[in-house]
N, C-alpha and C positions, 0 to 999 in steps of 0.2 A: 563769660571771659575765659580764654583757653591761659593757664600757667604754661602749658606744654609749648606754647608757641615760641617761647624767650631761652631753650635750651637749643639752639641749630647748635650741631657739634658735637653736640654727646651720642656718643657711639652706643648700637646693640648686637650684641650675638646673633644671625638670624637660626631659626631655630633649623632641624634636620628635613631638607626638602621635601620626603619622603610621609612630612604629617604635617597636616592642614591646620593649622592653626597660625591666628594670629597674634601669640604672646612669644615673645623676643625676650631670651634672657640681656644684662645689662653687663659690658665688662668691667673688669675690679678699675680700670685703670681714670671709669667716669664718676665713680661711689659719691666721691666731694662734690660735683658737683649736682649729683643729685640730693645730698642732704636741702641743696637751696632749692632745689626745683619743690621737695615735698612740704619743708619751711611755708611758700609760697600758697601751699595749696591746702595747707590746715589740717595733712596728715598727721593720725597718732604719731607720738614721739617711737612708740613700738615699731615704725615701719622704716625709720631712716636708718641708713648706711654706719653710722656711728655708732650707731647704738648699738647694730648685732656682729660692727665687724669684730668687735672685743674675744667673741665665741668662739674665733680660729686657735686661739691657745689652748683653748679649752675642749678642742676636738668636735666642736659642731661647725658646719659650713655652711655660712651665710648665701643663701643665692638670689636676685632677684627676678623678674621676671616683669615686664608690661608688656599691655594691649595696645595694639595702634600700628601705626609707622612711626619711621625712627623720629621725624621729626615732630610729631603730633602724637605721642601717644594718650592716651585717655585715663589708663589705670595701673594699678602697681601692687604687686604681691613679693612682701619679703619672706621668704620661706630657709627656717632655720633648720638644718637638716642634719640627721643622726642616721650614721648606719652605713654604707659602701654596697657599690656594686646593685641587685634585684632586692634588695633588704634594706629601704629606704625609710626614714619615715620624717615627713613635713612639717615642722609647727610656725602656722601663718597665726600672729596676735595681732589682733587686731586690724588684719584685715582680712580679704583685700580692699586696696582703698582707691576711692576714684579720682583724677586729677582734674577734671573740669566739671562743675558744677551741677550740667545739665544732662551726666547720662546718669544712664543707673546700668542694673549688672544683669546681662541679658542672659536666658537659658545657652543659649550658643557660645556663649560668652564665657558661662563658665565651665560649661562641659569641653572648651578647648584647654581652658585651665587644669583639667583632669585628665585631660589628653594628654597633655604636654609632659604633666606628672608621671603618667605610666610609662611613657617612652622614657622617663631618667631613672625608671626605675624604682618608685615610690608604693610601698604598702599602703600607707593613708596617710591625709592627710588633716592633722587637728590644727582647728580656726578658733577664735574666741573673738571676738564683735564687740564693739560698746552698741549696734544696731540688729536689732531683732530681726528684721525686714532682710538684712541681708542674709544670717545666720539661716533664715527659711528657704533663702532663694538658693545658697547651696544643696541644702538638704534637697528642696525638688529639682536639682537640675542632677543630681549624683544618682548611679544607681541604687546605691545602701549610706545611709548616714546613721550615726548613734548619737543620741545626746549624752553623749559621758565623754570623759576624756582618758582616751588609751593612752595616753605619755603623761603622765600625772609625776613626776620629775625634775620639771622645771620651779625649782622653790620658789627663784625669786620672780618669776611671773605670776602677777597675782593673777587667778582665773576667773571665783563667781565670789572673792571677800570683796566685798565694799570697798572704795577709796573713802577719804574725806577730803574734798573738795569745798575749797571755798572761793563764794562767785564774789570779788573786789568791785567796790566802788571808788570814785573817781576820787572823792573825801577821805582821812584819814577816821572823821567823825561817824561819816556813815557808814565804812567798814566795820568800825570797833562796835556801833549799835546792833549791827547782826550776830553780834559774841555773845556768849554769856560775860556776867557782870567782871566775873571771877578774872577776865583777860585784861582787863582792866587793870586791874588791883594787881597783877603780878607785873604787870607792864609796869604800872609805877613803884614797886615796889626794887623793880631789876633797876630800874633810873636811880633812884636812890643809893643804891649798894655802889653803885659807879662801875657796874659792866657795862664794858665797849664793846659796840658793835663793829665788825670789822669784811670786806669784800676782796676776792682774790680769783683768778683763774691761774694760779702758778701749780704748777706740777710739783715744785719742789716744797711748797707750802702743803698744800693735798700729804706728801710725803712724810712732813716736819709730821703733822696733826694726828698720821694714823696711827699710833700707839693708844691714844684717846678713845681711839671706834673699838681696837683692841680687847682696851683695857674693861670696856662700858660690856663688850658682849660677854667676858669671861664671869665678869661680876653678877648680869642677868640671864649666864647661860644658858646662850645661844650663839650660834654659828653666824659670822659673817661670810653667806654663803662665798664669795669671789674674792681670791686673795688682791690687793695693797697693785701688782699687778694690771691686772685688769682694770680698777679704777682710774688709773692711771691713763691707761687706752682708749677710754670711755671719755675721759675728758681733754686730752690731746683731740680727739676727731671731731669732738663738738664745738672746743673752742676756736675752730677754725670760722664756724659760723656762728661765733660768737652767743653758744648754745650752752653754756655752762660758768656756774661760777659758785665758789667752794664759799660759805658763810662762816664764821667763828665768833665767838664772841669770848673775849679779853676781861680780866679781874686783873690790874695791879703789871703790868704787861704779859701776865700769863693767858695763853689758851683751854679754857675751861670748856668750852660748850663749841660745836663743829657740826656742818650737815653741806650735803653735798646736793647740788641742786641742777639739772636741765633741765630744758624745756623745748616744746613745738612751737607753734602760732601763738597757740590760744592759752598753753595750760603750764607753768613750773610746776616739775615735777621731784618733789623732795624722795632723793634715793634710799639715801642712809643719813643719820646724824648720830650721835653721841654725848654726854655731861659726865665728868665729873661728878660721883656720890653727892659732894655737898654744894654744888653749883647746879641741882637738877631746878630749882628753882627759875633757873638763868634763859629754860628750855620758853617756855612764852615770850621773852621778850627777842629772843633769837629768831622763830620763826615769824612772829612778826614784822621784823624787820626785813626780813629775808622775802617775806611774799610781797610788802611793797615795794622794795626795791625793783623786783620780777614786774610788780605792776606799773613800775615807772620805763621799765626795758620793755614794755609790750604786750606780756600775759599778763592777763585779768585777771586766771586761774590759779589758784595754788594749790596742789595736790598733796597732801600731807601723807599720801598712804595709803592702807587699808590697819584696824586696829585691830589686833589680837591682843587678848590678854591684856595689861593694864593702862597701856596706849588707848583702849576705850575711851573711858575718864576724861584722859586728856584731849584726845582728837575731838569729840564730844562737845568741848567747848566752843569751837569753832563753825562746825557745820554737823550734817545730816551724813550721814555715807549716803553715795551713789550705790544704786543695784546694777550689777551687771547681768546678761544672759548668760547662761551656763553656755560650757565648751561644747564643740559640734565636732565630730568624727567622721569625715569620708574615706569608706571604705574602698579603695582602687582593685587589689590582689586578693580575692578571699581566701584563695589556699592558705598565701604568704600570712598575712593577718590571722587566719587561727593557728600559724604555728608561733606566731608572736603571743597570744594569748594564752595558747595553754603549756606552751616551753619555754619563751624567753621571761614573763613576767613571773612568776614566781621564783624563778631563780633571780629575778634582776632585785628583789626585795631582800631577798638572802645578801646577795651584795652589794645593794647600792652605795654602806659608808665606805669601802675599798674603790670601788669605783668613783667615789669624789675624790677619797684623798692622788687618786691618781691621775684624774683630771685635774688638778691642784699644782701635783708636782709637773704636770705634763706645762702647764702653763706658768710654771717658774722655770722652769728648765727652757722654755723658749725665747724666754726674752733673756733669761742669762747669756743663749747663745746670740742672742742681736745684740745685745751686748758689746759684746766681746769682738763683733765683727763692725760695729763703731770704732 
């Protein structure tokens, strides 16, 4: 079954006559409704248009790219790009992804892919796969590939930590028996105390709430990598396709406990949450609620994560972490590329916290000005 076939209308860039390839960038002005085209076809939530258009404030440019004709196309690489001008560099997660079931990704296939790259001007490009098979088929169709990752930058991309994932059953009874005992006991524990579980995609709620994600990172010091902003953008573009919805749970009419929640086809994806010191209890009976509700809207999956530090523990009760393949590097420029190696990255280590906080302000300062011209 072709997804591709149900989008007539949606327009593509065709690329520069002048290089043979058939991947077509996509213009900004189709993005929406490509969220529903990749919706449809069981792509990572990493590859849809919402997801990465958030990045623009933050000085990375979103671009996409498919294989095919406009109106059939077959495949989709979102490529998150840093850098201007011959000094480019790609970060494709999670894919590229295929939109009809029955190809796969041909040598030709994707050395147009790298074709296409160098003509924009691309040093290299890093991929990260939930599929090994594909991860290979880069590597043999490029002429130099590394398995490390040269943009190691992106915090809040997980790369090779584990999520924890859990696979939902149709049963309230058969889910909870794939728990440990302990989800259980807190589950009726939080019933007891009388938190209320509460559902919302209001932007203005998301807003009320984030003092809470604030307050929870200072206390566990740690950075919530993307300001209050951004979250914001993230969930404006998802809830169009009805891809997002902010969870809370309530003591006494107050908001004690919060987690923000997308998702694809198949998988809720738990972004950020937060508790209240002495409401951490309240944290099981939240996401519980929160992943079936996701499994009454469609996903089976609830992805809690990946667990660093004392989120173990707790993730732990629920499922197994998945193992991901490590990152893959294609190399396009080698000149360009060792001069990224041996000159830009140790100075970009010297400044990378200057460098956030200015991606920070760069993206508060941008929507002050949308602001302002509302």
């Amino acid at each position: 079954m072709s997804f591709a076939a149900d989008i007539t209308g949606v327009k593509v860039q065709p690329l520069n006559s002048t290089i043979q390839s058939a991947w077509s960038e996509i213009g900004v002005a189709d993005l929406c409704a490509w969220n529903d085209v990749l919706f449809r076809s069981g792509a990572s939530i990493y590859q849809y248009p919402f997801w990465n258009e958030p990045y623009r404030h933050l000085g990375v440019t979103p671009r996409y790219v498919l294989w095919g004709t406009p109106h059939r196309p077959k495949a989709l690489a979102a490529v998150l790009t840093v850098g201007f001008g011959p000094a480019k560099i790609g970060l494709v997660f999670r894919g590229p992804i295929q939109l009809t079931p029955e190809l796969g990704f041909s040598r030709s296939m994707l050395n147009e892919l790298f074709a296409w790259a160098r003509s924009q001007g691309y040093m290299f490009l890093r991929f990260t796969h939930s599929d090994p098979e594909i991860l290979s088929g880069l590597a043999a169709a490029s002429d130099r590939a590394l398995d490390s990752d040269e943009f190691p930058y992106m915090q809040d991309y997980p790369i090779v930590s584990g999520d924890y994932i859990v696979e939902q059953s149709d049963g309230d009874e058969e889910t909870l028996d794939s728990f440990d005992r302990e989800v259980r006991r807190k589950i009726r524990r939080a019933d007891e105390a009388g938190y209320e579980f509460r559902s919302t995609d209001s932007l203005e709620e998301l807003a009320a709430v984030w003092p809470l994600y604030e307050q929870c990172a200072r206390r566990k010091k740690f950075r919530v990598e993307r300001p209050l902003s951004f979250f914001l953008d993230l969930m404006r573009g998802a809830r169009l396709n009805h891809l997002a919805r902010l969870y809370n749970v309530h003591l006494k009419g107050n908001a004690v406990g919060s987690t923000l929640v997308f998702r694809d086809r198949t998988t809720a994806h738990c972004q950020v949450a937060a508790f209240e010191p002495e409401h951490r209890q309240s944290s099981t009976f939240l996401h519980w609620h929160a992943m079936r509700d996701m499994y009454r809207r469609g996903a089976r999956r609830y992805n809690l994560g990946p667990g660093p530090g004392s989120l173990v523990r707790f993730k732990s009760m629920f499922c197994t972490p998945a193992q991901y393949p490590g990152p893959l590097t294609v190399v396009l420029k080698e000149n360009w590329f060792q001069m990224w190696k041996k000159g830009f990255i140790p100075v970009a280590r010297r400044f990378r916290p200057i460098v956030r906080k200015l991606a920070l302000k760069r993206s508060a300062l941008s929507h002050s000005v949308a602001g302002s011209k509302d």
